[in-house]
C-alpha positions in Angstrom: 0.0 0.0 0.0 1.4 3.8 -1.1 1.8 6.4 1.3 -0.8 8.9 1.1 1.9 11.8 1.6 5.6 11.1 0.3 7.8 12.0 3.8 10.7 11.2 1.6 10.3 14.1 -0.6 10.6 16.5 2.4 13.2 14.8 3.8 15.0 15.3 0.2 14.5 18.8 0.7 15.8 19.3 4.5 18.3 16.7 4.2 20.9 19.3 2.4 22.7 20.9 5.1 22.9 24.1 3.0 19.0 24.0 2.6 18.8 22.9 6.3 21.0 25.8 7.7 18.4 28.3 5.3 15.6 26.9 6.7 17.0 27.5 10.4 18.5 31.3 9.7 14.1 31.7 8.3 13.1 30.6 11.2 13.9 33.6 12.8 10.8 35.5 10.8 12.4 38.3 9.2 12.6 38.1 5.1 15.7 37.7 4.0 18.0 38.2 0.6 19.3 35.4 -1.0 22.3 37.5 -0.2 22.2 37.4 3.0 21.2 34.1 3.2 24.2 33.0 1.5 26.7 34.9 3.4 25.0 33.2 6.9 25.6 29.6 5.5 29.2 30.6 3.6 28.0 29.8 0.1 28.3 31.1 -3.1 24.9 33.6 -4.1 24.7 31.1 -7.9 24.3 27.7 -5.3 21.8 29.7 -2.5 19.9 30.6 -5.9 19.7 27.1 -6.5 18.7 25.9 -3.1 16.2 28.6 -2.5 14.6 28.0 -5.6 14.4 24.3 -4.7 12.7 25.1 -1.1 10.0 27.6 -3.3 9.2 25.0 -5.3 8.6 22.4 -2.7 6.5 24.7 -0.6 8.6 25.7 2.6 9.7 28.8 1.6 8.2 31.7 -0.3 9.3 33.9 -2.5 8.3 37.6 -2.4 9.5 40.7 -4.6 10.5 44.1 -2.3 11.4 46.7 -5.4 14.3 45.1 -7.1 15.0 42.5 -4.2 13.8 39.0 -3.9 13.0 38.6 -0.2 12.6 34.9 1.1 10.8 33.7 4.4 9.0 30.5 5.5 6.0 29.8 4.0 3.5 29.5 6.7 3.5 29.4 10.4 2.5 24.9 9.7 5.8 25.0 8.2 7.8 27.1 11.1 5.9 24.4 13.1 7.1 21.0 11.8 10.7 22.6 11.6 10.7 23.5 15.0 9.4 19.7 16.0 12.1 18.3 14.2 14.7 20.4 16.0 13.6 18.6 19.1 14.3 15.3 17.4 17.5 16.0 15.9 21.1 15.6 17.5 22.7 18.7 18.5 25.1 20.0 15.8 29.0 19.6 16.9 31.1 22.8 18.1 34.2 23.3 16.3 34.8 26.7 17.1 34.8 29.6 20.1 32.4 31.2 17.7 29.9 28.2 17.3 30.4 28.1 20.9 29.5 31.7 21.5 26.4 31.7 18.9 25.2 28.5 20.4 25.2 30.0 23.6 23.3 33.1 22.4 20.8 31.5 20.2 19.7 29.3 23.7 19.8 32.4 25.8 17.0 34.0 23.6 15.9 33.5 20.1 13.0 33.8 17.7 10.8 30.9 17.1 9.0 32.2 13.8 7.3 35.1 15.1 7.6 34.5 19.2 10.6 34.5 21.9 12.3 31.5 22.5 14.8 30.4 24.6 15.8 30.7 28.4 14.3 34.6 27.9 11.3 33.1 26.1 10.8 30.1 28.4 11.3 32.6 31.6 8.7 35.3 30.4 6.1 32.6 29.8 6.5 30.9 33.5 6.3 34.5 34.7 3.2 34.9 33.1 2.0 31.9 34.6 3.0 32.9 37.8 0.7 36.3 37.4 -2.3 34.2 36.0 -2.1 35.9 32.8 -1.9 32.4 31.2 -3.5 29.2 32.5 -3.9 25.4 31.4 -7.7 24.1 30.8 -8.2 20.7 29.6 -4.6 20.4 28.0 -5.0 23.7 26.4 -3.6 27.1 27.0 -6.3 30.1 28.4 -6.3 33.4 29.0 -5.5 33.6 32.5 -8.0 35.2 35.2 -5.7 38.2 35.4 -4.9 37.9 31.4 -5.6 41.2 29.9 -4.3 43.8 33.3 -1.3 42.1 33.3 -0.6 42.4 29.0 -2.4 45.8 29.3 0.7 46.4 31.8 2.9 46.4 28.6 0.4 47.9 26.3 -0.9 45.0 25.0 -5.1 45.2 24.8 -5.7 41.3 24.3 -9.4 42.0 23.1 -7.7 43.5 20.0 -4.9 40.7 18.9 -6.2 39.0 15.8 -6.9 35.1 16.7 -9.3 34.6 13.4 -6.5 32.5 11.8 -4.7 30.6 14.7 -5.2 30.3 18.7 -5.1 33.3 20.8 -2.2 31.4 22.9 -0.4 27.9 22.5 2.5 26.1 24.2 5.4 25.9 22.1 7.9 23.7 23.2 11.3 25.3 23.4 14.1 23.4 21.1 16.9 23.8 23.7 15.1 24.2 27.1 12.7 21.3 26.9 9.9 23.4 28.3 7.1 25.6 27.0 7.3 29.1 25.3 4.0 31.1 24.7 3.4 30.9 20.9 0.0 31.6 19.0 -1.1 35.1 18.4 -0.7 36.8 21.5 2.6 35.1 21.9 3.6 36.9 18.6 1.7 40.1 19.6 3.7 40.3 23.1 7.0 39.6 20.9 6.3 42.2 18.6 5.6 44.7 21.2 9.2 44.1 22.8 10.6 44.6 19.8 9.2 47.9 19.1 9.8 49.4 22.7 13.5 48.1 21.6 13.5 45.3 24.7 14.7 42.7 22.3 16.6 43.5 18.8 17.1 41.4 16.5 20.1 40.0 14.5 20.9 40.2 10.9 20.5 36.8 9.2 20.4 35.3 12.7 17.9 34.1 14.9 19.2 35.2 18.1 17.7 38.0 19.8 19.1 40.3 22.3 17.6 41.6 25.4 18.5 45.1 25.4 19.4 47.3 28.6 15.8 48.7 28.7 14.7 45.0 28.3 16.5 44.1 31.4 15.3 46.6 33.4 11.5 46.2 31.7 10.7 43.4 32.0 11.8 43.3 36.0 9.6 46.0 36.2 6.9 44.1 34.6 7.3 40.6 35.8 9.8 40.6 37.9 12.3 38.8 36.1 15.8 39.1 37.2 17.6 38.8 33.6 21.2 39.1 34.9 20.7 36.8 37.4 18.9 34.5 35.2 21.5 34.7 32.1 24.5 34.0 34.8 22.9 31.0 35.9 22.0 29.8 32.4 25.9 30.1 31.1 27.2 28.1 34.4 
């Protein structure tokens, strides 16, 4: 008896470790150049072409045109998903080098997962948010929590507003390196992007590691009560 979907065929296309280390650099959610792209893997722009064009056509990533740029990016947040449940299954990549040492290190300390923190930062936010009732568990599902919208309104989030029409308000992701849950669906990304734009977390080039700024650290104390350099000292030991 066939398979009714050919696993094989997306293997093919994941199974290049040029393709592989594209797919991971999208998975940080901001477009990118095939430029760019092929600077962040160390490849020639004539093979990234070739790759990119190979993960169009088989549906993971699209293709969009920004004036005279072609600007690539995961297809669809399904995509971004299976990706990131195949991280958990996959061996750890060996480190040859301080500097794969040193990104390894930042890219657990806080990353993007798509369009949501991940990471120890990601991971800590969302247990803080737990711990405030903002978020809950029901049934094996996430809620709002009792407290849900005075605690996000505490950052300027009104959770009445954030679009849910075409994906939960709030999921558990579970978090690549830390084995624990980040807050993903559309507030998750919502509460991300509002980070980002009080300039809390700033992103990398071609990367998917994430800082948290000065203002971060002492923003989301104020708002959670996090203590970020205590909790980034204990996550290098």
């Amino acid at each position: 008896m066939e398979a009714e979907a050919d696993l094989a065929a997306m293997g093919r296309l994941i199974g290049d470790p040029n393709r592989a280390q594209m797919l991971n650099v999208l998975l940080g959610g901001t477009p990118q150049s095939g430029s760019a792209l092929a600077a962040a893997v160390g490849i020639s722009r004539s093979l990234a072409s070739a790759h990119l064009k190979k993960l169009t056509a088989g549906g993971l990533v699209r293709a969009e045109r920004n004036g005279r740029q072609q600007l690539y990016s995961i297809a669809a947040q399904p995509v971004a998903d299976a990706l990131e449940i195949l991280q958990l299954l996959a061996p750890a990549t060996p480190v040859r080098s301080l500097r794969g040492a040193a990104q390894r290190r930042n890219l657990r300390w806080a990353r993007m997962c798509y369009d949501h923190l991940a990471g120890v930062a990601g991971v800590a936010v969302t247990e803080a948010l737990a711990a405030q009732d903002a978020i809950a568990e029901l049934d094996g599902a996430w809620v709002l929590g009792a407290r849900g919208a005075r605690v996000f309104a505490g950052v300027g989030i009104d959770v009445g507003a954030v679009p849910r029409r075409t994906r939960p308000l709030l999921r558990p992701c579970m978090d690549w390196t830390e084995r624990r849950h980040h807050l993903a669906g559309s507030l998750g990304a919502a509460l991300t992007a509002e980070l980002m734009r009080r300039d809390w977390l700033r992103r990398h080039e071609a990367s998917r590691a994430v800082t948290v700024t000065p203002d971060g650290y002492s923003g989301l104390n104020a708002w959670l009560g996090i203590d970020f350099g205590q909790l980034r000292e204990s996550s290098a030991a």
